[in-house]
KOLPAKE-694329 format. One record per residue: residue in three letters; z, x, y of N, C-alpha, C in turn. Coordinates in nm, 3 decimals. Last residue first. Layout:
N
SETI  aa      nz      nx      ny     caz     cax     cay      cz      cx      cy
SETI ala       Z       X       Y       Z       X       Y       Z       X       Y
...
END
This chain:
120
SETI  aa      nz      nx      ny     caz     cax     cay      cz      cx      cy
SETI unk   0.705   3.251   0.824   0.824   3.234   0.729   0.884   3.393   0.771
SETI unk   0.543   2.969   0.979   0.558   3.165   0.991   0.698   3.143   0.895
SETI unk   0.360   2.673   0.943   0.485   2.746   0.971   0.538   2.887   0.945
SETI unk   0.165   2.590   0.843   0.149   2.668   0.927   0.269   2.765   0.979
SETI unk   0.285   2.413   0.650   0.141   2.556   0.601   0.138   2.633   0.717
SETI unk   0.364   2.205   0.785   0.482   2.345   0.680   0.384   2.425   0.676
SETI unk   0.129   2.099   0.962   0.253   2.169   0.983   0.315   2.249   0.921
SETI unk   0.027   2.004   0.695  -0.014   2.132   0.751   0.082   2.158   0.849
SETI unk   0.173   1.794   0.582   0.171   1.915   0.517   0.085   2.022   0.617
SETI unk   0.157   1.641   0.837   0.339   1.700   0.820   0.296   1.815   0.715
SETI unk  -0.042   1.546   0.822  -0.053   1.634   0.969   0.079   1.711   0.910
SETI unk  -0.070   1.410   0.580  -0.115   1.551   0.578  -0.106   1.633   0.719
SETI unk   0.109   1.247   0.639   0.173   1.312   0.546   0.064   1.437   0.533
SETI unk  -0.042   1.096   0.847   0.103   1.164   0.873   0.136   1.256   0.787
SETI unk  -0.235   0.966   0.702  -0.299   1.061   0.783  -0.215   1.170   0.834
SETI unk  -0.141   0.839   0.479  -0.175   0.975   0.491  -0.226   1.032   0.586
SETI unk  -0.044   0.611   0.651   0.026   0.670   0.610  -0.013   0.877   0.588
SETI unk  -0.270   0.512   0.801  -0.183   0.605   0.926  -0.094   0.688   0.786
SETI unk  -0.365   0.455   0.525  -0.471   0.554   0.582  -0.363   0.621   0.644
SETI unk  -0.187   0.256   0.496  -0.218   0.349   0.421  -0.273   0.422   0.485
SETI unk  -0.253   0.084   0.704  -0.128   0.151   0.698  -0.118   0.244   0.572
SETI unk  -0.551  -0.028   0.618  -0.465   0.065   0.771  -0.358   0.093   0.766
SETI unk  -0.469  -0.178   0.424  -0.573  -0.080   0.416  -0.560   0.046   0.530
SETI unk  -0.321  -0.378   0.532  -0.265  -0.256   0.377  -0.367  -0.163   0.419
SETI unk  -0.528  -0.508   0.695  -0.369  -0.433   0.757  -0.330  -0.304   0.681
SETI unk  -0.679  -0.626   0.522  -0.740  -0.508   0.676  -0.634  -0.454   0.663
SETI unk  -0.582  -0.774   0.349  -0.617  -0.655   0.333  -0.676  -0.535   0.404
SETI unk  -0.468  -0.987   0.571  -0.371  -0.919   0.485  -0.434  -0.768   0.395
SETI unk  -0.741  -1.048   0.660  -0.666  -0.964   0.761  -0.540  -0.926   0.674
SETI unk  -0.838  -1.199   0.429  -0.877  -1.068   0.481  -0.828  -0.998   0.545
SETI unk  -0.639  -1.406   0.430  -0.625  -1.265   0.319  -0.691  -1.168   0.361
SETI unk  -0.715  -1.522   0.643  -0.538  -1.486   0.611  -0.542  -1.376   0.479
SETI unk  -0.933  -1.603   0.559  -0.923  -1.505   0.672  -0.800  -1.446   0.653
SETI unk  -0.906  -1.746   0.350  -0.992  -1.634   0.313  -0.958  -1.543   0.449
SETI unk  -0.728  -1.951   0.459  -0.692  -1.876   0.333  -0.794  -1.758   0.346
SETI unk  -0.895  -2.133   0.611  -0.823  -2.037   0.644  -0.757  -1.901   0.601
SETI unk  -1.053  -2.325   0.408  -1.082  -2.198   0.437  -1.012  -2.086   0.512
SETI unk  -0.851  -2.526   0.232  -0.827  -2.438   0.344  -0.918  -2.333   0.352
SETI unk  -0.946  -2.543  -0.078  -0.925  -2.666   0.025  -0.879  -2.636   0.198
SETI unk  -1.162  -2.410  -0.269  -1.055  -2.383  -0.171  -1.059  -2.486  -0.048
SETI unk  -1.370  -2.474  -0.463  -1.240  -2.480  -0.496  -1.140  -2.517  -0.390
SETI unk  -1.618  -2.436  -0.387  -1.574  -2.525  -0.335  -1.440  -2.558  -0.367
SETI unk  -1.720  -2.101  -0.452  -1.719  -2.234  -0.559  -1.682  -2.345  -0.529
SETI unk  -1.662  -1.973  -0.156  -1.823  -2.012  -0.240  -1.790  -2.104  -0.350
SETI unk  -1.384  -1.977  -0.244  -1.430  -2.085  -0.113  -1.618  -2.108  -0.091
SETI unk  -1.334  -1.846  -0.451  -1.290  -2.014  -0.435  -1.357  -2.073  -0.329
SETI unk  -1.437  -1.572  -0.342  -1.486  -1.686  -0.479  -1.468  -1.860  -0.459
SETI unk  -1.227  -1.546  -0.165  -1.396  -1.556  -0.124  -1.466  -1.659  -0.247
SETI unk  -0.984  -1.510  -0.304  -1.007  -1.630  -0.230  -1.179  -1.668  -0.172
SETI unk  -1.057  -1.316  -0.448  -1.054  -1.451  -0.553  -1.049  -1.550  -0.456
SETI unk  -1.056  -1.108  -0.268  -1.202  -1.141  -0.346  -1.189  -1.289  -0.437
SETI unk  -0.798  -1.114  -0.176  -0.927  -1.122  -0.105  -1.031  -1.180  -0.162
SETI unk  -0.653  -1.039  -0.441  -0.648  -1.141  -0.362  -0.786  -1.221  -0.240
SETI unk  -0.763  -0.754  -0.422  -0.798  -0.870  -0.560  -0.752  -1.023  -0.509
SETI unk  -0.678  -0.679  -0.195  -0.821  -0.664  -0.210  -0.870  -0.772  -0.337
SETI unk  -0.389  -0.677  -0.255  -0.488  -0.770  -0.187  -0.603  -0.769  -0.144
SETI unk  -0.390  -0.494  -0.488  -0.323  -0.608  -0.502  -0.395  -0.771  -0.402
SETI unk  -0.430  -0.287  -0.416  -0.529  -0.273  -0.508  -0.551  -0.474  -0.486
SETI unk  -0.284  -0.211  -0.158  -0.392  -0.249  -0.151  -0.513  -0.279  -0.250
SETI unk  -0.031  -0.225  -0.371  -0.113  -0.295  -0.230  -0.212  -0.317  -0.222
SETI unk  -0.111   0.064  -0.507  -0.094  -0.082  -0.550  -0.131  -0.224  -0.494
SETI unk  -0.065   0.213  -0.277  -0.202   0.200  -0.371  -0.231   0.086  -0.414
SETI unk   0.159   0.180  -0.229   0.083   0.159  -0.113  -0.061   0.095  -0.200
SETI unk   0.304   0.269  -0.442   0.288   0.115  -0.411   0.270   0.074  -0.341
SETI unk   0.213   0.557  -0.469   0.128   0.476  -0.571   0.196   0.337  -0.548
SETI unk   0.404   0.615  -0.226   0.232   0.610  -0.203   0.174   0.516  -0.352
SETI unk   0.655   0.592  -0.320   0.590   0.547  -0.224   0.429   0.498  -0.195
SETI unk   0.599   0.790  -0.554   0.589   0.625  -0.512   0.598   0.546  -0.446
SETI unk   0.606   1.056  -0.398   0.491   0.969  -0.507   0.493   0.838  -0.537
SETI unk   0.800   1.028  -0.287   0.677   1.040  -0.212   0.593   0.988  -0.273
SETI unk   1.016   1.092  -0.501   1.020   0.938  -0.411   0.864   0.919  -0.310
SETI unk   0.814   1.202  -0.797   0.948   1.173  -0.693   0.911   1.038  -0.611
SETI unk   0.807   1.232  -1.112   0.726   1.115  -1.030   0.831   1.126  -0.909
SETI unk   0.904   1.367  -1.399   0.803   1.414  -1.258   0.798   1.336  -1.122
SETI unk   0.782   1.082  -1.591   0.850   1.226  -1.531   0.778   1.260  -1.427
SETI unk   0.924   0.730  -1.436   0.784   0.852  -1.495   0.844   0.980  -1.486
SETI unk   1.141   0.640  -1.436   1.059   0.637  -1.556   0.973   0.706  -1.583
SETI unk   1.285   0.737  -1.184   1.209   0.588  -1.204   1.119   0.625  -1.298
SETI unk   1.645   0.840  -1.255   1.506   0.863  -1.289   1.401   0.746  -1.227
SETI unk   1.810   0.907  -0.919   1.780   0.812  -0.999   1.606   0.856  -1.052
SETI unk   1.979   1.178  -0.724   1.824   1.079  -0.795   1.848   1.025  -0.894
SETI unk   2.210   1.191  -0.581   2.177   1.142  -0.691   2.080   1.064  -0.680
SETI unk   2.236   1.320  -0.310   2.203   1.432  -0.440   2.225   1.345  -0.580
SETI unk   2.151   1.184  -0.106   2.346   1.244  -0.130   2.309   1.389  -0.281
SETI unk   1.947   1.201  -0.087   1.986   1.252   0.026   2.117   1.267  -0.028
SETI unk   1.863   1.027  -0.316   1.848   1.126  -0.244   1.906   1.202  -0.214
SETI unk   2.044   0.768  -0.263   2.066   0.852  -0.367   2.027   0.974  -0.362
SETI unk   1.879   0.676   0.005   2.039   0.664   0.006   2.064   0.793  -0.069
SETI unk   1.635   0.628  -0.135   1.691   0.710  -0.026   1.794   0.783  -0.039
SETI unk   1.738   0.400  -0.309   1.654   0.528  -0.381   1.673   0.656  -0.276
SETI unk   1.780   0.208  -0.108   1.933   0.251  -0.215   1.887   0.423  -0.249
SETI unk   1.521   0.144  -0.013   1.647   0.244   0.054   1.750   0.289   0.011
SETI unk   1.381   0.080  -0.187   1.385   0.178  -0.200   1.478   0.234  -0.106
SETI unk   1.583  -0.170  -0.252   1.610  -0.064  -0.346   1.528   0.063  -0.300
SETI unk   1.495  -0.334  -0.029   1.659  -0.248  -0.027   1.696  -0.161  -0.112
SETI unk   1.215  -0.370  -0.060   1.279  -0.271   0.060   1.373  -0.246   0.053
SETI unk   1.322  -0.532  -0.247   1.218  -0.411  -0.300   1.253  -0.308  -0.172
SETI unk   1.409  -0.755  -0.107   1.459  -0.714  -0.247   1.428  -0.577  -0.272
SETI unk   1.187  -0.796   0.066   1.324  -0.742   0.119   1.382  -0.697  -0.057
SETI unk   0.869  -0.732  -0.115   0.960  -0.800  -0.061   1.122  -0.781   0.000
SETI unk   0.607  -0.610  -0.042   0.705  -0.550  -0.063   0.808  -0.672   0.009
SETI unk   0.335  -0.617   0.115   0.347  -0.734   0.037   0.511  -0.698  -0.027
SETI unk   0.338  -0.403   0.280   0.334  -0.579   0.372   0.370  -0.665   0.250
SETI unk   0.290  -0.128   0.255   0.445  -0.177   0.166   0.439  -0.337   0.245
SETI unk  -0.026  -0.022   0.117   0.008  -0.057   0.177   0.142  -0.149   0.135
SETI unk  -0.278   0.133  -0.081  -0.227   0.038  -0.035  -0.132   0.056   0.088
SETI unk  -0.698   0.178  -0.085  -0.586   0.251  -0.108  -0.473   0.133  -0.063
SETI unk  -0.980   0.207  -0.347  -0.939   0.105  -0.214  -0.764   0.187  -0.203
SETI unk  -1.107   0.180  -0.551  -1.094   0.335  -0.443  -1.049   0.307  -0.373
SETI unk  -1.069   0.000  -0.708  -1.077   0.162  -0.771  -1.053   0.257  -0.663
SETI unk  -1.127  -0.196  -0.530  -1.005  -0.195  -0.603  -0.997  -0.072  -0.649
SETI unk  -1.423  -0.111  -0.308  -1.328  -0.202  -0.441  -1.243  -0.148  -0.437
SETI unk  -1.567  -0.177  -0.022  -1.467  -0.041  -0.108  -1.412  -0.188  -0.173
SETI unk  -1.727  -0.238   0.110  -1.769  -0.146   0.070  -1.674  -0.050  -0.034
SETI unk  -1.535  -0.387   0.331  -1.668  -0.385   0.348  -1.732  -0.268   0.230
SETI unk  -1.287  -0.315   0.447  -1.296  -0.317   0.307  -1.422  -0.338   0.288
SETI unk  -1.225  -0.415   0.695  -1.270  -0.225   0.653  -1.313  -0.222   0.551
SETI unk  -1.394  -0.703   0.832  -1.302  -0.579   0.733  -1.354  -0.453   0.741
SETI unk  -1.499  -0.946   1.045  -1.534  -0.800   0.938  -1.381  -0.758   0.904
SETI unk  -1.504  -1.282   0.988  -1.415  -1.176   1.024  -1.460  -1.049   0.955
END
């Protein structure tokens, strides 16, 4: 099975919210929620809004199953892995992160040039 990942490690590799469990999807909607009414909640870092983390647990993602990826390739060159299926099921789990990151920024910079363009 090719990948996108063909060429890109963990350092440069970007993520994706597939591994984000419902638990995690309801707090960032609580985080929303708080928003929009006018109570942000700190999340620890200064500075750090809701865009920004969004994206650094896209990052994450894809840091997450790219390292997945590569330990199942290992196992299945070392004879470890009793399912080779596993290596495809992860590759296509890091094709996906890898592509929904990208559509992600590809949106968030069509939406920042939109405002840039916008006549004030």
């Amino acid at each position: 099975m090719s990948t996108i990942l063909n060429g890109v490690n963990g350092a440069t590799a970007l993520g994706s919210m597939a591994g984000l469990t419902p638990t995690q999807r309801m707090a960032a909607l609580e985080q929303a929620k708080a928003a929009q009414s006018g109570k942000v909640e700190e999340t620890g870092k200064a500075g750090e809004t809701m865009f920004g983390s969004i994206f650094n647990s896209l990052i994450q993602n894809v840091k997450d199953t790219d390292a997945e990826f590569t330990q199942a390739q290992y196992l299945l060159a070392t004879g470890q892995l009793d399912n080779p299926a596993q290596v495809g099921i992860a590759a296509y789990k890091a094709e996906i992160s890898v592509s929904l990151l990208l559509q992600m920024r590809d949106r968030a910079l069509t939406a920042y040039n939109e405002l840039r363009n916008m006549n004030v």
